[in-house]
C-alpha positions in Angstrom: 58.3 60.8 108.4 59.8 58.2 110.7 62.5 58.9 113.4 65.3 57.1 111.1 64.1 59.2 108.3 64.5 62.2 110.3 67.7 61.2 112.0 69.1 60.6 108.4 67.6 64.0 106.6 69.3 65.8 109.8 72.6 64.3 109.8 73.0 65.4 105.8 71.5 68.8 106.8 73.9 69.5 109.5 77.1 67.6 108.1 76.2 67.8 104.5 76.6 64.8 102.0 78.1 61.9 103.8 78.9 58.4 102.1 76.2 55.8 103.2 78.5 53.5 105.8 79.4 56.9 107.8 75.2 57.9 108.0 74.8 54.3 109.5 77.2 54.6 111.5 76.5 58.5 113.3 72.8 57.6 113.7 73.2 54.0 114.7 70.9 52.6 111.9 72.0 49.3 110.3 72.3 48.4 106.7 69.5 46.9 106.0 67.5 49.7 107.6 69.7 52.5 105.8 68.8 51.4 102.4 65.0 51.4 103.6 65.3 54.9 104.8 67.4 55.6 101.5 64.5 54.2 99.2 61.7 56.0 101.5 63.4 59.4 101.3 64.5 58.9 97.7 60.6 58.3 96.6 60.0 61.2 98.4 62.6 63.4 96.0 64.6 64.3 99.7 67.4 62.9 99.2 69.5 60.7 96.6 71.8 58.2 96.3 74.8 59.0 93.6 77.7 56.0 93.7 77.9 55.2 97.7 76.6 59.0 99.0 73.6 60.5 100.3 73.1 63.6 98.7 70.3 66.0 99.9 68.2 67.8 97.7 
């Protein structure tokens, strides 16, 4: 797990489901990286993506 991936999972643990724009914006990750991290931690059955949220498994 990468330091994005991490950031990400730990944002949703302590804030709880967030919609995608707001994660990019509390851990400084751009778009193009977000959906990276989303597809990554998705694979991985950590997290998924329903409409425009991250929702933690």
């Amino acid at each position: 797990m990468n330091p994005k991936e991490f950031a990400v999972l730990e944002l949703l643990y302590q804030r709880g489901n967030q919609p995608i724009q707001m994660i990019g914006k509390k851990v400084f990750i751009s778009s193009s990286s977000l959906t990276y991290v989303a597809d990554s931690l998705n694979r991985r059955n950590l997290l998924f993506v329903k409409n425009v949220w991250m929702i933690i498994v």
